[in-house]
C-alpha positions in Angstrom: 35.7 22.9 108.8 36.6 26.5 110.2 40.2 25.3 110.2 39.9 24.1 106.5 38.1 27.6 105.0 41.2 29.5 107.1 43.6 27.5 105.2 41.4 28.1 101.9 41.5 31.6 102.2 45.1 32.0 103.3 46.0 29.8 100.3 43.6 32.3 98.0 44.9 35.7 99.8 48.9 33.8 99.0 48.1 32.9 95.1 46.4 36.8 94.2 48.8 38.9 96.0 51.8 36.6 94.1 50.2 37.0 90.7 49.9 40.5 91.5 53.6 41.1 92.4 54.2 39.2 89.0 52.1 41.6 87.1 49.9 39.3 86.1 46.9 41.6 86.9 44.0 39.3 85.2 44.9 36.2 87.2 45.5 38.4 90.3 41.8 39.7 90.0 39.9 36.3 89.7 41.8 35.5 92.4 41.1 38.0 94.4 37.8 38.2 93.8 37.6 34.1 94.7 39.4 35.4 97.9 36.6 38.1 99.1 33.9 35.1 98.0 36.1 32.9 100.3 36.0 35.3 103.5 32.3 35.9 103.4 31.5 32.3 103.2 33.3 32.0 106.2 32.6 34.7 108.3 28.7 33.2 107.9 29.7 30.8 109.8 30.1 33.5 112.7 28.4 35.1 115.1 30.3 37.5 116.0 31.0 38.7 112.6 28.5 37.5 109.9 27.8 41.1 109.1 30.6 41.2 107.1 29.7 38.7 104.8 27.7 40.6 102.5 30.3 43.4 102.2 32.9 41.2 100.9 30.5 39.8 98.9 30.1 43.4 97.5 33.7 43.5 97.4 33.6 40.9 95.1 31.4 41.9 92.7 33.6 45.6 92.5 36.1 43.5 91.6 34.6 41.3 88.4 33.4 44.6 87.7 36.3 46.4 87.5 38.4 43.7 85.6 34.9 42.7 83.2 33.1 45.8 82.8 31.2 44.4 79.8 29.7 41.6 81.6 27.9 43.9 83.6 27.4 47.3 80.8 24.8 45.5 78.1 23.0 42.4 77.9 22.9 41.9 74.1 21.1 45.8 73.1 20.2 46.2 76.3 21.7 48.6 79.0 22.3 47.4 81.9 21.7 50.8 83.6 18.2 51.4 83.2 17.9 48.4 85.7 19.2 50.7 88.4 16.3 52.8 89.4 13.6 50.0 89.2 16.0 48.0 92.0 16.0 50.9 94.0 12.1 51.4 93.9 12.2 47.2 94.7 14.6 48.0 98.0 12.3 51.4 99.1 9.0 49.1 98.8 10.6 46.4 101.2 11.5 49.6 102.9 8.2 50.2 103.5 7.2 47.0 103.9 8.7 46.2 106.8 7.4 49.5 108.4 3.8 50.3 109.9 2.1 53.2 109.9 2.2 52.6 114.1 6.7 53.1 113.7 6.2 56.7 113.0 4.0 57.3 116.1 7.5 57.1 117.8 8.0 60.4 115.5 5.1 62.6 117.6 5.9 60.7 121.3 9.7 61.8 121.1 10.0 65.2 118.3 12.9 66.1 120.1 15.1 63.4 119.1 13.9 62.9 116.0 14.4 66.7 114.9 17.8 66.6 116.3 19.1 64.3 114.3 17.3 65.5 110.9 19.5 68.6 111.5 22.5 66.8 111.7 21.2 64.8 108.6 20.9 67.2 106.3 23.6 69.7 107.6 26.8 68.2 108.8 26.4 66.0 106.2 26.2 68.1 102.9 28.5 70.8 104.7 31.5 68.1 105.0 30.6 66.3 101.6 31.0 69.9 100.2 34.1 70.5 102.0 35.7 67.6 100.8 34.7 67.9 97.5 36.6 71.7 97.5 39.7 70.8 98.9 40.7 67.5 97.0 39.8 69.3 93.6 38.0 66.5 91.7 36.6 67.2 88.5 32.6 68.5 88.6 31.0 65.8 88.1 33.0 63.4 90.8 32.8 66.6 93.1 29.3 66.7 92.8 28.5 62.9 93.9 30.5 63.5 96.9 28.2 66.2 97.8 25.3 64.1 96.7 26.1 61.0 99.2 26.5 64.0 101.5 22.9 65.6 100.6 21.4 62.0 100.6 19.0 60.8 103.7 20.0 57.7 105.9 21.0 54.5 104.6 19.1 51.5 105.4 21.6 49.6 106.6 21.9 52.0 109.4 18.5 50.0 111.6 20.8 47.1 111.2 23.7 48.6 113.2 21.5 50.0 115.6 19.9 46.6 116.7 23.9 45.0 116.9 25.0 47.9 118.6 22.2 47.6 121.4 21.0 51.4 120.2 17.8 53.0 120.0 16.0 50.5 117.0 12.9 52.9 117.4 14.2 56.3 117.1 16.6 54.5 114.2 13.6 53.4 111.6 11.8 56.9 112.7 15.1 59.2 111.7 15.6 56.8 108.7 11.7 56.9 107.6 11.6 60.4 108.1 15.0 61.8 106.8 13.7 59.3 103.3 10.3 61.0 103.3 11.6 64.3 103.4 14.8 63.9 100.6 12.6 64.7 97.7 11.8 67.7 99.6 15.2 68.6 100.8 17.9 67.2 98.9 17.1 68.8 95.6 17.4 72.0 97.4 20.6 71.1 99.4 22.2 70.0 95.9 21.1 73.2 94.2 22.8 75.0 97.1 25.6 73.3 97.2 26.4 71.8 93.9 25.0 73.9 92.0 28.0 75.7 90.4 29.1 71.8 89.6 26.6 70.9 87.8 23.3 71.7 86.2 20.5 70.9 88.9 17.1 70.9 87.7 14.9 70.8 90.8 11.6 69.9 89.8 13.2 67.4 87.9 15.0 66.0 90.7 12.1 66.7 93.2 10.1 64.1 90.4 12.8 61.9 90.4 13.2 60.9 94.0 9.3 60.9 94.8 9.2 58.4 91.9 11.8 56.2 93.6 11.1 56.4 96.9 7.9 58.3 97.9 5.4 56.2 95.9 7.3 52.8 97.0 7.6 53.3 100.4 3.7 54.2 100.5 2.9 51.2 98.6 5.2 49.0 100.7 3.0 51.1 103.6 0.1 49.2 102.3 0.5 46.0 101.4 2.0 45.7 105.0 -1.4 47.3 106.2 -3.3 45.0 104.5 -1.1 41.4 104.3 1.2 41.5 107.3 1.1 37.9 108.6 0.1 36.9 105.5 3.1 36.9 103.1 5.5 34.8 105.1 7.6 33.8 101.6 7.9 38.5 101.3 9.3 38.8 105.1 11.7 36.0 104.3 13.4 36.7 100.9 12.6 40.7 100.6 16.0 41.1 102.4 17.9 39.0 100.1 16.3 40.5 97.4 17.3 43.9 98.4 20.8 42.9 99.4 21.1 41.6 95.9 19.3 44.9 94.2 21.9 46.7 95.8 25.3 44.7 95.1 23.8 44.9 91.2 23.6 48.4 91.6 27.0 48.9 92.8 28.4 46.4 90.4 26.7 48.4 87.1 28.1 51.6 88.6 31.2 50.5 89.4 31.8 48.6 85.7 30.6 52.0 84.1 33.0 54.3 86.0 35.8 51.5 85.8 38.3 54.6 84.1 37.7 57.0 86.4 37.9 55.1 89.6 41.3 52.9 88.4 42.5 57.0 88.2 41.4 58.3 91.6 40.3 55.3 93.0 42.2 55.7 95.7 41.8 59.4 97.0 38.5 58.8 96.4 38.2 56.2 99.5 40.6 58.3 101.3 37.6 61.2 101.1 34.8 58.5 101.6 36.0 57.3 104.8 36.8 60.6 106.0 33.0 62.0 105.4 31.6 58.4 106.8 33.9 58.6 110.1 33.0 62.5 110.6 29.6 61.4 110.4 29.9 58.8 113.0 31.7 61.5 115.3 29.2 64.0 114.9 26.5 62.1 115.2 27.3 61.1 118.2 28.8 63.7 119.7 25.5 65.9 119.2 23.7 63.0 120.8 25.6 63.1 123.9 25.7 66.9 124.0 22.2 67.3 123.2 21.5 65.2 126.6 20.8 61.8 124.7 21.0 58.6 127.0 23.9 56.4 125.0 21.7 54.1 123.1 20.2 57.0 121.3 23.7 58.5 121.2 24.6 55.7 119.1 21.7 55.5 117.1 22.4 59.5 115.9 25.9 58.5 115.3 24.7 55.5 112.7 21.8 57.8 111.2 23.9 60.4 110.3 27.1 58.4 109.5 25.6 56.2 106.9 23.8 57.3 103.9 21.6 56.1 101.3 23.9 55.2 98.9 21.0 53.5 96.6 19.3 57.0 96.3 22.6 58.9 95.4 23.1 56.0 92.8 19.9 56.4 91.4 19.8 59.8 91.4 22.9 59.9 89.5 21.3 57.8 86.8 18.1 59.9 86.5 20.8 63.0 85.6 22.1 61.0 82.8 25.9 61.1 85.3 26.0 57.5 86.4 29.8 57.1 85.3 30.6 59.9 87.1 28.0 61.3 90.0 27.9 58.1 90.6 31.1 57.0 91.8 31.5 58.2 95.5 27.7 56.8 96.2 29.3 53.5 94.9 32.5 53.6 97.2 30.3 55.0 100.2 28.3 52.0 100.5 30.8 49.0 100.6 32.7 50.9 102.8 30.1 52.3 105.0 29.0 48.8 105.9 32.6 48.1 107.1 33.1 51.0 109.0 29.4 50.4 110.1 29.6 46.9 110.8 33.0 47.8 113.1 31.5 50.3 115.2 28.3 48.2 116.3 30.7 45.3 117.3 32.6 48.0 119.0 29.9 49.5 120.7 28.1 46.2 121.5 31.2 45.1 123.7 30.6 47.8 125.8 28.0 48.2 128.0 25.1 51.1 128.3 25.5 53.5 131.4 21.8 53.2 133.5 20.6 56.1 132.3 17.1 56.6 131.8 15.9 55.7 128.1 15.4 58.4 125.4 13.3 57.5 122.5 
């Protein structure tokens, strides 16, 4: 069976990149997008490397999006983005569900750690996004979502990476609870300061906006886990399906209604994305180590800082009325992310922890 899906998707990878070279661009999409469907199927069937399945499944919804924006703009009168902020409240409240009100105890044992890498959060972070988004000269609005991603807390996928990577799981859902808890807080400030000369930045309004998609889930996911955990067997088991599929909807909508703008700068645009994700990595990690971390938790400051909430930088874009456009880099930052993220944990998993005395 492995032998036959190789063949498959050698066959697929063969047929789109001919119709490309042909020119015919149509035929070349559904075929690559049948390709990227064909590669996660099969990496399931691995171990080693089953994390990438969901980000080529990503990959091939960007790809249907981008060659049939309509299919994923309107539903009759009905516009598809309004969808995108009740998702993301859907993915905060299994956020929250999967936490206890016990995980942030970790927060008061170990400040230290924690505090460390909320600095790193929410400065390296916007300072490189804002960086970036000077020197490549995008228009405003584009400029502005790179700082956004930048200004965003930590992405969810990041406790993930942690556990392949044999990091520090606690001190990774206490950074990512935390730095969440604290964006309506902070990031409207950081985006005022920072992209403010971009684009108009209401900060009460913004302040509203992520409380309503994030505070009041997370608290209400706090909850129900308070009050059903061991009872909702069905929630543990398909709340991380549905958020994986909340957030390839998200990325598909945004990605369908910036289609123009990315097929222009598409390209520098990853370029920039990568280039803020690996910096974040670095840094992360580097500050781990110099701040006297043990390795695991080294490794957990590199994914924490590295890897942003994409969903929230989405949604926020929507709530400004900019999701064509503020948008965009959120959208390329979280396929990619996961690749890059997904790499590194392999990368570090292969290589073995020094004995040094755990820091939580």
């Amino acid at each position: 069976m492995p032998r036959i899906r190789s063949i498959l998707v050698g066959v697929l990878i063969a047929v789109s990149t001919g119709s490309w070279m042909l020119g015919a661009i149509e035929l070349a999409a559904n075929f690559g997008a049948a390709t990227m469907i064909a590669i996660a199927i099969a990496l399931r069937g691995s171990e080693r490397y089953a994390t990438f399945s969901y980000t080529f499944t990503i990959f091939a919804a960007v790809i249907v999006a981008l060659q049939y924006p309509q299919w994923f703009l309107a539903i009759g009168e009905f516009q598809t983005t309004s969808l995108i902020v009740p998702l993301l409240m859907i993915i905060m409240f299994g956020m929250g569900a999967s936490l206890s009100f016990l995980d942030f105890a970790a927060v008061f044992k170990t400040p230290r750690n924690v505090l460390i890498g909320l600095l790193c959060q929410y400065s390296m972070m916007p300072l490189i996004g804002f960086t970036l988004a000077t020197l490549t000269h995008f228009p405003p609005e584009i400029a502005a979502g790179i700082i956004l991603v930048g200004c965003a807390p930590g992405g969810l996928a990041s406790n993930v990476m942690a556990f392949i990577a044999k990091a520090n799981l606690a001190l990774s859902l206490s950074l990512t609870a935390v730095s969440t808890l604290l964006a309506p807080f902070i990031t409207p400030y950081l985006m005022g300061l920072f992209a403010g000369e971009l684009v108009a930045i209401d900060l009460l309004a913004m302040f509203w906006s992520i409380s309503k998609m994030v505070l009041l889930p997370i608290m209400a996911g706090l909850l129900f886990n308070h009050f059903f955990h061991g009872r909702a067997v069905w929630f543990d088991r398909f709340m991380p399906l549905i958020s994986m599929a909340g957030i390839a909807i998200i990325i598909a909508i945004i990605t369908a209604a910036g289609r123009d703008s990315l097929l222009t700068i598409g390209g520098l645009l990853i370029v920039v994305v990568l280039v803020h994700n690996a910096l974040g990595y670095t840094i992360g990690y580097g500050v781990g180590r110099i701040a006297g971390m043990d390795q695991a938790s080294a490794r957990t400051l590199a994914f924490e800082v590295g890897m942003q909430n994409s969903g929230l930088a989405s949604g926020i874009a929507v709530e400004m009325g900019r999701v064509a456009t503020m948008g965009l880099a959120p959208a390329v930052f979280g396929p990619l992310m996961n690749i890059t993220g997904s790499s590194l944990a392999a990368w570090f998993r292969n290589r073995p922890l020094n004995n040094e005395k755990a820091s939580d």
